[in-house]
C-alpha positions in Angstrom: -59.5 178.5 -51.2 -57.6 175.8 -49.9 -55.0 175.7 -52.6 -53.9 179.0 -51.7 -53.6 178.6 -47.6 -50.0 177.9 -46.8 -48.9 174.1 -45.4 -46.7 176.3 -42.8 -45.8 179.7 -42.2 -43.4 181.2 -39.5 -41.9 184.7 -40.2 -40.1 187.3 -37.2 -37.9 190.3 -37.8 -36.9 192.9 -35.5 -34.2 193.2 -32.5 -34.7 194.2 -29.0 -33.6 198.0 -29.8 -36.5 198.2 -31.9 -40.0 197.5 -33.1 -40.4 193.8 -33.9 -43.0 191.6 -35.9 -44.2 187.9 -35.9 -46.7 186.2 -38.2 -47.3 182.2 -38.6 -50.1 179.9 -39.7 -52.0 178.4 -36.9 -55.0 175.8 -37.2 -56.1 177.9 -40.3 -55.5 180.7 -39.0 -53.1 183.6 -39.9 -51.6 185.6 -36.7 -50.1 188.5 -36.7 -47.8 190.2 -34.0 -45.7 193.0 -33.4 -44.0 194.7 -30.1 -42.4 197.8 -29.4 -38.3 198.3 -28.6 -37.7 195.8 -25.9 -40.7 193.8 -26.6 -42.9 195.7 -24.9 -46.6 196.2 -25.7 -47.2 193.2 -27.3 -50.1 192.7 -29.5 -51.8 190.4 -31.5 -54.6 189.7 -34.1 -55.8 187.0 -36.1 -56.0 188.1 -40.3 -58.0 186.9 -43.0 -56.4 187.6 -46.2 -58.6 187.1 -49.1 -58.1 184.8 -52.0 -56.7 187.6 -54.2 -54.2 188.7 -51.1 -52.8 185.3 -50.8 -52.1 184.6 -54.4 -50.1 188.1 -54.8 -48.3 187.0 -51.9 -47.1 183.2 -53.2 -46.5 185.3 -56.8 -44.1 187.4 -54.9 -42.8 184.5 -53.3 -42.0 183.4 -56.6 -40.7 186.3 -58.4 -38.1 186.5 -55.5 -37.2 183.1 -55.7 -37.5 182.4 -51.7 -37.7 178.8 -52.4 -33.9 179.6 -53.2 -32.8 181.6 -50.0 -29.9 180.1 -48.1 -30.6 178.5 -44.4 -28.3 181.1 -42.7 -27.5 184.4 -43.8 -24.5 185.5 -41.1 -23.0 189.1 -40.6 -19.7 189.9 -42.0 -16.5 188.9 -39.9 -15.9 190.8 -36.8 -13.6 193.2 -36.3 -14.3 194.4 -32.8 -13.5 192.2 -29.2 -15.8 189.1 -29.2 -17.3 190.5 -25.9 -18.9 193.2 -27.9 -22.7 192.8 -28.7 -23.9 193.4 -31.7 -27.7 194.6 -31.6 -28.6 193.8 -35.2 -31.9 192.8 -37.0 -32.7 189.3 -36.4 -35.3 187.1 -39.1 -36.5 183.8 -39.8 -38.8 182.4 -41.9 -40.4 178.9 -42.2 -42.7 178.6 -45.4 -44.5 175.7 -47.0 -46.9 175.6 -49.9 -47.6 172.8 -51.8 -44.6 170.7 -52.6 -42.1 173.7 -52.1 -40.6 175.0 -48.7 -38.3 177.3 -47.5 -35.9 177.8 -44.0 -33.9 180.4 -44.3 -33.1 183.1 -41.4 -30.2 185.8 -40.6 -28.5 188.6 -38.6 -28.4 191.6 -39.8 -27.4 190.3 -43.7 -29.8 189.0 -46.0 -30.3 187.2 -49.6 -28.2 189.3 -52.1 -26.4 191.8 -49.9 -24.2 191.7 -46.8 -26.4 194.7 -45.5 -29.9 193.4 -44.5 -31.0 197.5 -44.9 -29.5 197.3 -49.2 -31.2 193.3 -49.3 -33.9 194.1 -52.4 -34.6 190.8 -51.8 -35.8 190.9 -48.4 -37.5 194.2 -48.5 -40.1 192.6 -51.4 -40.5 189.6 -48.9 -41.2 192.4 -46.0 -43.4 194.2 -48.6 -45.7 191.2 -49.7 -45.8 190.0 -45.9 -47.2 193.6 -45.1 -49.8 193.0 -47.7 -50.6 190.0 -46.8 -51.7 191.2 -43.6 -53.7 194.6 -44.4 -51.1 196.8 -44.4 -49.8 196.4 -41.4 -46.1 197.1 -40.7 -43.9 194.1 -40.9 -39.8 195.0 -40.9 
């Protein structure tokens, strides 16, 4: 099974207004996190994806080419004062398999759209990462 276990894995997306997830590779093991708006309630558990789980994943991983992301995906210019926060979805991701890896993160705008919510893209990587761990939610 070893071929299949990642060589590092870091993924978070959410935003303070909102329910937020973490998940990342840790002395063979795979943890999983989430929190509710504000990170509150905080809780975690330790997954074991099976064999079959983790090559669907790096297939997807594949298919969507996320080998190819960019390092920083940035909102679009801003058009109100500078002072004014902008409370959008925040995302990062650290992967490494074999001899390919991956750092790419973003604010609110993702790979192939400058809308993280129309991002195809990243809503397969949020889909296999759900997967990946049970089902859980994750984005």
């Amino acid at each position: 099974m070893d071929d299949v276990r990642p060589r590092a894995l870091e993924v978070y997306v959410g935003n303070f207004g909102g329910s937020s997830y973490g998940l990342w590779w840790e002395r063979g093991r795979l943890i999983y996190e989430s929190f509710l708006s504000g990170y509150e309630d905080r809780r975690q558990v330790v997954v074991s994806p099976s064999e079959a789980q983790w090559r669907r994943f790096w297939q997807t991983m594949d298919r969507i080419d996320v080998w190819g992301w960019g390092s920083r995906y940035e909102p679009a210019e801003r058009f109100e004062p500078v002072e004014q926060v902008r409370d959008g979805t925040h995302w990062s991701l650290t992967l490494s398999r074999a001899d390919r890896s991956v750092q790419s993160s973003g604010d609110s705008h993702g790979p192939g759209s400058a809308d993280l919510d129309d991002s195809g893209l990243f809503a397969e990587f949020t889909e296999a990462v759900s997967r990946l761990v049970g089902g859980r939610p994750f984005g």
